[in-house]
C-alpha positions as CSV (number, residue, x, y, z in Angstrom):
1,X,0.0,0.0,0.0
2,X,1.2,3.5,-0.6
3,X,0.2,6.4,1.0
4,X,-1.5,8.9,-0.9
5,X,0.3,11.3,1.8
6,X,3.1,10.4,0.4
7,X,5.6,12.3,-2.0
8,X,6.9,10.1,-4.8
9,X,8.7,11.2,-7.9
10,X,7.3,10.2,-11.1
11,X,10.8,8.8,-11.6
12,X,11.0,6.6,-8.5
13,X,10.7,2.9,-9.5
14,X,8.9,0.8,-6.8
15,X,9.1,-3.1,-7.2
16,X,5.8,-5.0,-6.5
17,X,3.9,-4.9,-3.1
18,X,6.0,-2.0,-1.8
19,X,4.3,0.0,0.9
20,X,5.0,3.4,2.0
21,X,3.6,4.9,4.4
22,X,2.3,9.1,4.9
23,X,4.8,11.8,5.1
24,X,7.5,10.0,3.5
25,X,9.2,11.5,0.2
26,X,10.7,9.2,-2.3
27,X,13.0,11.7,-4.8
28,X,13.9,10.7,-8.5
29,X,16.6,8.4,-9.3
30,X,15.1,6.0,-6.6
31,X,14.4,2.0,-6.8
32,X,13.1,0.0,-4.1
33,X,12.5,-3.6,-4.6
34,X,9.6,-6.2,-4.1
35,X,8.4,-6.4,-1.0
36,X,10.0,-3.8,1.2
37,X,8.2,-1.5,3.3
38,X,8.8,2.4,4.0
39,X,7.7,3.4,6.9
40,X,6.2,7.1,7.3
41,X,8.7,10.0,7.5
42,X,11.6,8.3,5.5
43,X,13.2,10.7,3.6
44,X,14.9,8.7,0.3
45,X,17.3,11.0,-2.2
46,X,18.5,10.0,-5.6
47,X,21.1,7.7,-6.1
48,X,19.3,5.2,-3.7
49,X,19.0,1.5,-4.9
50,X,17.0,-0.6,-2.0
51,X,16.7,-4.5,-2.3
52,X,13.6,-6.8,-1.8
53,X,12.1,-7.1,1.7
54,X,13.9,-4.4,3.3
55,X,12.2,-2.8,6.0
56,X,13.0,1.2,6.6
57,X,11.6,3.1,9.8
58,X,10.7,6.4,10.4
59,X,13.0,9.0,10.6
60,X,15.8,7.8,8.5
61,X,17.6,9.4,5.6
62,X,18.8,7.1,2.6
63,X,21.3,8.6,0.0
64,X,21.5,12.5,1.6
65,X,24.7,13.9,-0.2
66,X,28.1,13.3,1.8
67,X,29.1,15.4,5.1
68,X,32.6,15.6,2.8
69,X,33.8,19.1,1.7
70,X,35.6,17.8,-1.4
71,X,31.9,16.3,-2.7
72,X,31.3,18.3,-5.7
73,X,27.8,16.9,-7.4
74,X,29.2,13.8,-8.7
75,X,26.7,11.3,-9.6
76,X,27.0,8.7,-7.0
77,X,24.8,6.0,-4.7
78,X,23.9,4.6,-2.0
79,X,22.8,0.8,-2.5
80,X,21.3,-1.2,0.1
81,X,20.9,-4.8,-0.4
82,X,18.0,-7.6,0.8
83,X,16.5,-8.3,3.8
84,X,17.9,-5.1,5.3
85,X,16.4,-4.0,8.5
86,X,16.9,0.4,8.7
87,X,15.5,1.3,12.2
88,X,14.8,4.7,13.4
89,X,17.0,8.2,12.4
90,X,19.4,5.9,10.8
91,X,21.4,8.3,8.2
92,X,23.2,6.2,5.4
93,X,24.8,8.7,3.0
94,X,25.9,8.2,-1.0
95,X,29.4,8.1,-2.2
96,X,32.0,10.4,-3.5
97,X,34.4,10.0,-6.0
98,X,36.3,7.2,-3.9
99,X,34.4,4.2,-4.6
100,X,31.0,6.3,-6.6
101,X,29.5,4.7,-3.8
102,X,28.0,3.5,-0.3
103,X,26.8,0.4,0.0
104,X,25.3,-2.0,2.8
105,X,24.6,-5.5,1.9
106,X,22.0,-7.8,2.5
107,X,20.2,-9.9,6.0
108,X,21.9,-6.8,8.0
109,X,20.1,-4.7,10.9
110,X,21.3,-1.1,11.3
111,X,20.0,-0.1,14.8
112,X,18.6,3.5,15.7
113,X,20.4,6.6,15.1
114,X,23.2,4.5,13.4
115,X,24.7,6.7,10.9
116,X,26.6,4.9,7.8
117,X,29.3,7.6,5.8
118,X,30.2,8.2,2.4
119,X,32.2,5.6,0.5
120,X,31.8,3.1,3.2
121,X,31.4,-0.6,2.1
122,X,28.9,-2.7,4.8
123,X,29.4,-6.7,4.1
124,X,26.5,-9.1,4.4
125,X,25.0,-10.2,7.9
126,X,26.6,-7.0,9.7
127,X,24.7,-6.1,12.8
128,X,25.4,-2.4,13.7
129,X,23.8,-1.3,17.9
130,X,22.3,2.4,18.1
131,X,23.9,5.6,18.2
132,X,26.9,4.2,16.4
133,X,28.9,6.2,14.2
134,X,31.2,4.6,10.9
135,X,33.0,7.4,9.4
136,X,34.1,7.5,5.6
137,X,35.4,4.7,3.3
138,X,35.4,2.4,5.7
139,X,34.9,-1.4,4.8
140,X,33.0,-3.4,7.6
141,X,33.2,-7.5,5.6
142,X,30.7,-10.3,6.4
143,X,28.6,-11.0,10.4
144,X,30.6,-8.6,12.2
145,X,28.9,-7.3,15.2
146,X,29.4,-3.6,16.2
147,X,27.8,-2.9,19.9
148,X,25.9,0.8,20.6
149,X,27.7,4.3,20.8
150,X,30.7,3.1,19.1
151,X,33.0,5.5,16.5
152,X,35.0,4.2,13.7
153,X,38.1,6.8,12.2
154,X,37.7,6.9,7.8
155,X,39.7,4.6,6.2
156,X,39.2,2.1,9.0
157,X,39.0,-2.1,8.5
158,X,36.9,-4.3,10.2
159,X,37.1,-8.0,9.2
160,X,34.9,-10.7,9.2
161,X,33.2,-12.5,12.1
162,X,35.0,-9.7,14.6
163,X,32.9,-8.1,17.3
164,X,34.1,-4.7,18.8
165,X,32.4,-3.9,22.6
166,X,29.9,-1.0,23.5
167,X,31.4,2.4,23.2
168,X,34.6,2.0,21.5
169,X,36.5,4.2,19.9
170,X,38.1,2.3,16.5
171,X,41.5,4.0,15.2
172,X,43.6,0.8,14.1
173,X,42.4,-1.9,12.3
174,X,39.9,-4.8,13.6
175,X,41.5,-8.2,12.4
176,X,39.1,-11.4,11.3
177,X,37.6,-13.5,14.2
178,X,38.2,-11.3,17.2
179,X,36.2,-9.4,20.3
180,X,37.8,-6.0,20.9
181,X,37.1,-3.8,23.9
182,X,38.7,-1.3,26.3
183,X,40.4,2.0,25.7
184,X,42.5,2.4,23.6
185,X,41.3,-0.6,22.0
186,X,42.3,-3.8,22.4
187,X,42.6,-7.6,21.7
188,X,40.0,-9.6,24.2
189,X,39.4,-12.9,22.8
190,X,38.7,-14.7,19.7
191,X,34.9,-14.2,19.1
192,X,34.0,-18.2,19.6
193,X,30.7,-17.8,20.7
194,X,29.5,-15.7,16.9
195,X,31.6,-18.5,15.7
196,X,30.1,-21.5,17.0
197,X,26.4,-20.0,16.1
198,X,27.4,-19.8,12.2
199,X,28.2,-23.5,12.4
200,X,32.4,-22.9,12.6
201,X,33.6,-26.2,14.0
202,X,35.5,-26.8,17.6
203,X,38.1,-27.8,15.7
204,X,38.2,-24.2,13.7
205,X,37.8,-22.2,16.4
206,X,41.0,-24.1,18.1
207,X,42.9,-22.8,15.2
208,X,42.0,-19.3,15.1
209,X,42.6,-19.3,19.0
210,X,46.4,-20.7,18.4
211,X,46.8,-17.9,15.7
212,X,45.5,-15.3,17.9
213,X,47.9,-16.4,20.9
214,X,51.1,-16.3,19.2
215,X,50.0,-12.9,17.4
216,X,49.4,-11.5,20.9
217,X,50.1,-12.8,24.1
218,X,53.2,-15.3,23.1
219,X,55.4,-12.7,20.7
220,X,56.0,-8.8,21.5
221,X,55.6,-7.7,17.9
222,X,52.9,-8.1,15.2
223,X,56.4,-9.4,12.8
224,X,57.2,-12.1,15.2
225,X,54.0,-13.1,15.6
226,X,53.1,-13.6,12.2
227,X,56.3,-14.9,11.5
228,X,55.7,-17.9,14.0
229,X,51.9,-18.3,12.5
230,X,53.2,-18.6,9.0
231,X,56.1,-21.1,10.7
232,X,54.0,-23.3,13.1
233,X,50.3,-23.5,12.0
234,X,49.0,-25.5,9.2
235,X,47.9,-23.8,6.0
236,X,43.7,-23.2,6.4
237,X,41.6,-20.7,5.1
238,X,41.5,-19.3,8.5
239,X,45.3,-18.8,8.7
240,X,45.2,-16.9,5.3
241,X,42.5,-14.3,6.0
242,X,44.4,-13.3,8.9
243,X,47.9,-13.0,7.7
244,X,46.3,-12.0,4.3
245,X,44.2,-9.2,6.3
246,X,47.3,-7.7,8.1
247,X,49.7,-7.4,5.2
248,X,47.1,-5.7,3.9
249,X,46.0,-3.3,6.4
250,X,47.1,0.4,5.6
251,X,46.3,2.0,9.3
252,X,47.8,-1.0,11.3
253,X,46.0,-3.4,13.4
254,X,44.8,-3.4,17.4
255,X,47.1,-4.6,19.7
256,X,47.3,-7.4,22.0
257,X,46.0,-6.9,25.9
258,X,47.8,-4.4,27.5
């Protein structure tokens, strides 16, 4: 059902049994998928592509031009994928000539007054607690589990399967696999528990835990450490995502427990 207090562009394309309810306004340059459901007082700006069965509450703001003074009208968007939950006052804002692009995937719940920056790149299955902030160009991979009131820096990397604590401040890298907490933020544990629930073997998680010990508590650098995991654990997918992940992390990793 749509609202007939609702504003929709001409333009807008609206999959099958869409609702939207009154007081929201839907702008040009907008698609919305089969089945999802806009609550009333959304506010949706070109450039927004939203997937099937998403569910949008009121308040939020979808594809609002970047907070970023070098944005100069580029065309860019915001894509949102399936099965999205967007609850209250969320803010998800389109790209810039970075990536052209925001994006947050599919089967994730962004929770209220979350707000989602330019250029930043939201895997699948990523569960995001209220009032947190992600800064610009971040990349945020697959189930990763970010608790309320927490800021991420731009530019930072959080890898799958991690889950960072309730009010944390993120300026280093978040590796694969891992709980973070404290201030400044650290190491506290592989994340066995997420693990386990997404049907990661005991046997697994024993591997990841080995990697994790000698990268923090048994070596007093992040070279030795990986320098003993490439040396004494056997080669598993595991043991490449996290050696891959911190050769390739621009900003630096989290350290181990202080």
């Amino acid at each position: 059902m749509i609202s007939p207090l609702a504003q929709i562009h001409p333009k807008a394309k609206l999959g099958t049994n869409v609702h939207v309810g009154p007081f929201t306004i839907i702008h040009e340059d907008v698609e919305i998928g089969d089945g999802t459901h806009i609550e009333s007082n959304v506010t949706i700006y070109q450039g927004a592509r939203i997937g099937k069965n998403c569910t949008v509450y009121p308040g939020a703001v979808i594809s609002a031009i970047p907070q970023d003074l070098k944005f100069k009208g580029e065309y860019t968007t915001t894509e949102v994928g399936d099965n999205t939950v967007i609850r209250e006052c969320v803010t998800i804002h389109r790209g810039t000539t970075d990536k052209m692009k925001t994006v947050v995937g599919s089967n994730c719940l962004l929770m209220c007054y979350v707000h989602i920056a330019h250029d930043c790149i939201v895997g699948n299955n990523v569960i995001i607690a209220n009032y947190s902030g992600i800064a610009g160009h971040c990349v945020i991979e697959d189930w990763v589990v970010i608790e309320g009131m927490c800021g991420l820096q731009q530019f930072i990397h959080v890898g799958e399967h991690s889950f960072i604590a309730g009010m944390s401040q993120v300026r280093k890298d978040v590796p694969p696999f891992v709980r973070v907490a404290r201030e400044p933020l650290t190491f506290a544990g592989v994340n066995a528990i997420g693990l386990r629930r997404r049907g990661t073997s005991d046997e697994t998680v024993k591997i990841i835990e080995d990697i994790y010990r000698n990268l923090f508590i048994l070596n007093n650098s992040i070279p030795s450490g990986v320098a003993v995991i490439e040396k004494e654990i056997p080669d598993c997918e595991e043991k490449r995502k996290v050696l891959d992940f911190i050769k390739k992390s621009e900003r630096g990793i989290i350290k181990g427990p202080i």
